[in-house]
N, C-alpha and C positions, 0 to 999 in steps of 0.2 A: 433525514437524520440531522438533524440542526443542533449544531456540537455549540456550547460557548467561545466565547474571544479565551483566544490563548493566553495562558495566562504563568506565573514562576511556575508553578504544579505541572505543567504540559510542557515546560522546555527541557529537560533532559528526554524526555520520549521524541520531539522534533529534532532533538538534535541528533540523536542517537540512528533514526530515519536519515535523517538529513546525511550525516557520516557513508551510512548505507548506499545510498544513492551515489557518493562519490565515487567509492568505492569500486562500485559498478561503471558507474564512467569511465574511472582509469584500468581497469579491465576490459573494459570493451575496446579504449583507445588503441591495447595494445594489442587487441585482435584473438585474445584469446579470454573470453568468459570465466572461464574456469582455470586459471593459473592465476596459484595461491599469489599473495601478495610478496615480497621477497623480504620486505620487513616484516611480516610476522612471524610470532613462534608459532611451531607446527603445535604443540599442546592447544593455543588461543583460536586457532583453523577448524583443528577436528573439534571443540567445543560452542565453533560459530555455527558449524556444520550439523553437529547434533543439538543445538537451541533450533537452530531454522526448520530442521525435519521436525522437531515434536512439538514447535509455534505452529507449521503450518496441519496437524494432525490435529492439533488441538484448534483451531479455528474452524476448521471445516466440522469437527465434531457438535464446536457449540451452533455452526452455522444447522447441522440435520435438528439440532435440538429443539431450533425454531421453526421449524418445518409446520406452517397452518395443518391442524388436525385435518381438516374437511376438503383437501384440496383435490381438486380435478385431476384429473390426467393429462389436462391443458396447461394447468397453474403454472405459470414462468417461474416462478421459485421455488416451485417443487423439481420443476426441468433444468432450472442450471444446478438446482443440489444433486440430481441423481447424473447428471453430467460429470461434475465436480466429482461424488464420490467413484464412479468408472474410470477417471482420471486417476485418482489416487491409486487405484486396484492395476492399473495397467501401468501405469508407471508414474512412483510417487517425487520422483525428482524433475517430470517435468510439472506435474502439480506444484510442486513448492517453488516451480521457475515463474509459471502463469501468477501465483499468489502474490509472487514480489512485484513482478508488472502491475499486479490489479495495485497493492500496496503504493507503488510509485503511482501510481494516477490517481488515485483518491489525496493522493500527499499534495499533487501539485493542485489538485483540485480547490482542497480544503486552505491551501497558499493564495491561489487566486481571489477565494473570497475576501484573503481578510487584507489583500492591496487594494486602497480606493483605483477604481475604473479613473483612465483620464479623459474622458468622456464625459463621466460623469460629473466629473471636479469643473468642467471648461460651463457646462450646462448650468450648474449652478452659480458659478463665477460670473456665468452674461447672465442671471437673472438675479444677481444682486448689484450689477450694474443699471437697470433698465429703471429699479426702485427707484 
């Protein structure tokens, strides 16, 4: 999935991620995942709370949508969709916990590609010296 270079269009969605991630950080710092923020209003909480359950219902939904017609009973993407959806059925708030993990690592993923390697930078720099 080869996204374009980020661009004005995609910076309120990174940032909005971005925020999320903090969030999470300073939660976690203080040992407890799940104790609300102390600056939020509780109406802004339960409306985070009720976006994130019906983002992550709604994502797993368009995820079965794409489900290959013809797929094996081996298919790896048929197996993590029908994992995914036993998740949800057994308990849908550790699903929405796994999504935001998944969420965070494709974040940091799609961050890593678009910082040049300094590897990269040193390699080309000694073979524009060597010219």
């Amino acid at each position: 999935m080869a996204e374009a270079a980020a661009g004005p269009a995609d910076s309120p969605r990174t940032l909005a991620e971005l925020n999320a991630y903090i969030r999470r950080l300073r939660a976690a710092r203080r040992g407890d995942a799940d104790a609300p923020d102390p600056d939020e209003l509780a109406s802004a909480r339960r409306f985070r709370e009720a976006w994130d359950r019906h983002r992550t219902m709604d994502q797993l939904q368009q995820a079965v949508a794409r489900t290959p017609a013809n797929a094996g009973p081996l298919n790896s993407h048929a197996l993590v969709l029908r994992a995914l959806e036993r998740m949800g059925e057994l308990s849908p708030d550790y699903l929405r916990r796994f999504m935001a993990q998944v969420e965070t690592l494709q974040w940091l993923e799609r961050a890593a590609e678009q910082v040049p390697r300094a590897a990269e930078a040193k390699k080309a720099a000694r073979g524009r010296r060597k010219k």
